[in-house]
C-alpha positions in Angstrom: 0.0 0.0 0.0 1.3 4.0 -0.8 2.1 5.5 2.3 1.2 9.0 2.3 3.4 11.7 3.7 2.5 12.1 7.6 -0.2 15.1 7.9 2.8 16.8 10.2 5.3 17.2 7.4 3.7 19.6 5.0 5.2 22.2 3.9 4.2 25.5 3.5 4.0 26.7 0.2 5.2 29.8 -1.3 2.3 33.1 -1.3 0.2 32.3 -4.3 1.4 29.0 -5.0 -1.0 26.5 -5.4 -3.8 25.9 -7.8 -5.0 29.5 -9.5 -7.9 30.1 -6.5 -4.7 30.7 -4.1 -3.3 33.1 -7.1 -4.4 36.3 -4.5 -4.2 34.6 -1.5 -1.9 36.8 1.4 1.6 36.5 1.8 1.4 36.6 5.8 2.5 34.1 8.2 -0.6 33.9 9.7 -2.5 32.8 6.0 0.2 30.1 5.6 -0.2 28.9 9.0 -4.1 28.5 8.5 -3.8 27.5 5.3 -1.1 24.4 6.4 -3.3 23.7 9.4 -6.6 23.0 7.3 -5.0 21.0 4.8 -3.4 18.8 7.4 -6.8 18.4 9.0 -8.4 17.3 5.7 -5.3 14.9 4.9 -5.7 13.3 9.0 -9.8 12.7 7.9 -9.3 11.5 4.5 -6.2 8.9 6.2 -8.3 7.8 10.0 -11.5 7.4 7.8 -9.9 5.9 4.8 -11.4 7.7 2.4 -8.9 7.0 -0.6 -8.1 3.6 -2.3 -4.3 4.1 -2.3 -3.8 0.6 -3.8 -6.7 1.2 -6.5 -5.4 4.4 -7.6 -1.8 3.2 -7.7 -2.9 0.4 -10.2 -4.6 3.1 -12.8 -8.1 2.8 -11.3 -8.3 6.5 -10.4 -11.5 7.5 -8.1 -13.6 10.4 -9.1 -15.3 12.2 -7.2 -18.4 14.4 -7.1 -17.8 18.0 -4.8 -20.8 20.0 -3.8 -20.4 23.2 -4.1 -23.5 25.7 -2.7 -21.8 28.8 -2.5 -21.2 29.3 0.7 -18.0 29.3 2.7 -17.6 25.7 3.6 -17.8 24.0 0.2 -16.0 26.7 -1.1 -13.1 26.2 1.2 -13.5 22.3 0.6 -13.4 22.3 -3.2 -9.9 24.9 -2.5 -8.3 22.4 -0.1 -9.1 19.5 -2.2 -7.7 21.3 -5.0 -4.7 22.2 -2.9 -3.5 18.7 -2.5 -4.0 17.4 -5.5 -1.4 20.0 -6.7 1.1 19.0 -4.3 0.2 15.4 -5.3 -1.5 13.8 -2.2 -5.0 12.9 -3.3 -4.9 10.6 -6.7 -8.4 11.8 -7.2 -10.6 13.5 -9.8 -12.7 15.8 -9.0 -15.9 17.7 -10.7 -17.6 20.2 -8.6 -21.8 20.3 -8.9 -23.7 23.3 -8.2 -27.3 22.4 -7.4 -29.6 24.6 -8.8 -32.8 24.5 -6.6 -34.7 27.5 -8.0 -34.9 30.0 -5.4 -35.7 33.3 -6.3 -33.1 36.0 -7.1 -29.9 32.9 -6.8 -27.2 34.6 -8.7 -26.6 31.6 -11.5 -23.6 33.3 -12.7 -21.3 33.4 -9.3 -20.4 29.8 -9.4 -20.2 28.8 -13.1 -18.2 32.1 -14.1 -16.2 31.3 -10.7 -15.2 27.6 -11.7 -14.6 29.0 -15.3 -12.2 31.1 -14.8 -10.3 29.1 -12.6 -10.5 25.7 -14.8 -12.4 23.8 -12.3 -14.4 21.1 -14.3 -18.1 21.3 -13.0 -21.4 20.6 -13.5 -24.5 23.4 -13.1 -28.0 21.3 -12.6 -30.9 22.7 -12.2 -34.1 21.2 -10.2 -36.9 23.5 -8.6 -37.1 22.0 -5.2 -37.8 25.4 -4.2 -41.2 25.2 -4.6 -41.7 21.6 -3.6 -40.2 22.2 -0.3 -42.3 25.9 -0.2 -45.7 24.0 -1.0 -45.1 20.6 1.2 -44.0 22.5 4.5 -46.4 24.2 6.3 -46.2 27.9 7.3 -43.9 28.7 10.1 -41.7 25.2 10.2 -38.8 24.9 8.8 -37.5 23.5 5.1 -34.0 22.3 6.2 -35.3 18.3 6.7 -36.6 18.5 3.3 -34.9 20.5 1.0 -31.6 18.4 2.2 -33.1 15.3 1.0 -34.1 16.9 -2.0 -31.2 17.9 -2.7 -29.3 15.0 -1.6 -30.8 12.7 -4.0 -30.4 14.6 -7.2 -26.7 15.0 -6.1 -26.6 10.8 -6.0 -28.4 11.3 -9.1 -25.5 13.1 -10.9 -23.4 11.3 -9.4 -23.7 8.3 -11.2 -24.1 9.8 -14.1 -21.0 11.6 -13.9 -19.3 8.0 -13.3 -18.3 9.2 -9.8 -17.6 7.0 -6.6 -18.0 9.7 -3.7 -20.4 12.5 -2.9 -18.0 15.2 -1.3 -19.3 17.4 1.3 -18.5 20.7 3.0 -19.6 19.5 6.4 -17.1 20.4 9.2 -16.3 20.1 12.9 -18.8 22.1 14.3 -21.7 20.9 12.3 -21.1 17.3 13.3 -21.3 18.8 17.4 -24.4 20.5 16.7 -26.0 17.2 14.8 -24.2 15.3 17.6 -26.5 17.4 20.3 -29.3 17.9 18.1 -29.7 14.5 17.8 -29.0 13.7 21.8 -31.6 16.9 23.2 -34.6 16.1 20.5 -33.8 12.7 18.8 -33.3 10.9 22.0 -29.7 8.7 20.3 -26.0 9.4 20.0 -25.3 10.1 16.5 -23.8 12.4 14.1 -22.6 12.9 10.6 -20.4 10.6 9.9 -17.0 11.4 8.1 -17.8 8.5 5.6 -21.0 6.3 4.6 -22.9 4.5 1.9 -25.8 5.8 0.7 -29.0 3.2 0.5 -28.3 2.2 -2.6 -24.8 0.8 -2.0 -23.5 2.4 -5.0 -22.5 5.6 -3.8 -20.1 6.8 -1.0 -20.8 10.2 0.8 -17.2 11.6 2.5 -17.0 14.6 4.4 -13.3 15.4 4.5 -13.7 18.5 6.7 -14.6 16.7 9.9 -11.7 18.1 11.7 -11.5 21.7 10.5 -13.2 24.1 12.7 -15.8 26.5 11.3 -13.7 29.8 12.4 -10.4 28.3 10.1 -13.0 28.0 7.2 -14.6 31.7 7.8 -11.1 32.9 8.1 -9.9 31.4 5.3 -13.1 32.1 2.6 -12.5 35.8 3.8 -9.2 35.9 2.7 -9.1 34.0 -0.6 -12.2 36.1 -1.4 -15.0 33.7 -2.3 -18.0 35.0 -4.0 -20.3 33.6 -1.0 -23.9 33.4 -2.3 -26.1 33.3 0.6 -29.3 30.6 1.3 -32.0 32.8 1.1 -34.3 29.4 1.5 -33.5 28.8 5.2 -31.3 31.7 6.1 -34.2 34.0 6.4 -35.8 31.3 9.1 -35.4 32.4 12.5 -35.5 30.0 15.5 -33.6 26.9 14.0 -32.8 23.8 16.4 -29.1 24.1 15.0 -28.9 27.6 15.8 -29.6 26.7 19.3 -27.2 24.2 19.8 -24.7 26.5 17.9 -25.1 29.0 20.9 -25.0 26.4 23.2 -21.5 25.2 22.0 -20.1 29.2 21.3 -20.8 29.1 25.0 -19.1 26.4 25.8 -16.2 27.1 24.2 -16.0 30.5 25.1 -16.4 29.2 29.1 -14.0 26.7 28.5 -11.8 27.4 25.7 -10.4 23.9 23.5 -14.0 22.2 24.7 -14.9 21.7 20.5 -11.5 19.7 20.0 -12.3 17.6 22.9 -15.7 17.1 22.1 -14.8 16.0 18.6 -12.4 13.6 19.8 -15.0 12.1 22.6 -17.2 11.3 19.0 -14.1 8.6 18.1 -13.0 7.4 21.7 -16.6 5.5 22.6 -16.8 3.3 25.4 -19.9 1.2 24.9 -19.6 -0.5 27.9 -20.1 2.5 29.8 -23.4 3.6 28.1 -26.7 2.0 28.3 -27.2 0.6 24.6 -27.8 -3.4 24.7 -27.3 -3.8 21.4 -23.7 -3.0 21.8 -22.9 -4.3 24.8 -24.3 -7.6 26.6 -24.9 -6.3 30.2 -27.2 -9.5 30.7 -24.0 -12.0 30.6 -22.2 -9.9 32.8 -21.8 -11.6 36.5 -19.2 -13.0 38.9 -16.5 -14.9 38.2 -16.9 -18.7 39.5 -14.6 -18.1 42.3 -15.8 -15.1 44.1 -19.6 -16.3 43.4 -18.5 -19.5 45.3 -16.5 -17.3 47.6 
């Protein structure tokens, strides 16, 4: 099997260098330190969560993959990171990126098409009206998130396959997998989250989410200063009262009480200790008893 260059080693590159998105990017320290610490992250996920096919890729049998790209910060920042290590050749990947066109009034459909143009990207612009689906099926006052994510999440399988790709790529990060973690402990009564890597129903197509380790603040920091054209969500954003923005608060206040909580958090997610929780599917409590000398003791 290729053994990939620890996360720890990368360099950092020179201001600029990189594929044409960083062309602008700033010369400081502090840019080159963000911009190392992020693609380490991504490299640790794609590694612990095994992601890549080293062995597949090194016999010719090159994956492809499909990246979402909204317009907002975090797939943004994904597609650049992705981007970023296939230039310094660490990801033996292709990848398109696919705009999902869900109809909502006043979407700018020139931003991302005319930003993946001029930088070379190979892409993919569908359009689908889920708008109004989701706008007629859900009732005044509640909110479309549940739906217009499935929505969406199926015509992204959809292209997929038709593109001839293996993986769904998304622009989920740390802190959305804390908030689903919580969301899903206060209201859905389990311990779950998003997982960094899964199969949809189908069996035919992989979902990844590379950014599970970067932290929301790197990504805002680092969208800022390689100047993405951020198109807002004018579907959900103009909702107030979300669940997630609750749990959001909840964990800013954490953090800010107890600074380095989110780090610890995210590592409690991959250190579980089933014994020690109260699920009998993963643990037989029932068999548990005495040995046979200190019950005959």
């Amino acid at each position: 099997m290729n053994q990939m260059t620890p996360p720890s080693e990368i360099t950092e590159p020179d201001a600029g260098a990189g594929p044409s998105v960083y062309a602008h990017a700033p010369s400081s320290v502090s840019f080159n330190k963000l911009r190392k610490r992020l693609i380490r992250n991504v490299r640790q996920a794609i590694e612990d969560f095994g992601m890549v096919d080293h062995d597949a890729a090194a016999s010719g049998a090159r994956p492809r993959w499909l990246v979402a790209l909204s317009g907002g910060k975090d797939s943004y920042g994904l597609l650049a990171l992705l981007m970023d290590l296939k230039w310094r050749g660490l990801l033996p990947v292709d990848l398109i990126a696919c705009n999902l066109d869900q109809g909502q009034p006043n979407f700018p459909k020139h931003v991302l098409p005319d930003y993946l143009s001029a930088h070379g990207i190979p892409h993919r612009i569908e359009y689908r009206d889920t708008y109004s689906v989701v706008t007629e099926k859900v009732p005044e006052g509640a909110t479309y998130c549940a739906l217009c994510s499935r929505l969406r999440r199926g015509n992204l399988y959809r292209v997929a396959r038709e593109e001839g790709c293996e993986a769904l790529v998304l622009g989920h990060h740390r802190d959305d997998i804390l908030e689903t973690f919580f969301l899903n402990l206060f209201h859905g009564g389990r311990l779950a989250a998003m997982p960094p890597k899964l199969l949809n129903d189908e069996g035919d197509v992989q979902v990844l989410r590379p950014l599970a380790y970067c932290a929301e603040e790197d990504l805002v920091r680092f969208a800022e200063a390689l100047q993405f054209p951020i198109i807002p969500c004018d579907l959900c954003g103009s909702q107030d009262g979300l669940q997630r923005n609750a749990m959001k608060a909840m964990i800013a206040d954490i953090e800010r009480r107890m600074p380095g909580r989110k780090d610890t958090m995210i590592r409690a997610l991959g250190n579980v200790r089933a014994s020690h929780l109260l699920d009998r599917s993963l643990f037989d409590f029932a068999s548990l008893s005495l040995t046979e000398e200190k019950a005959e003791a």
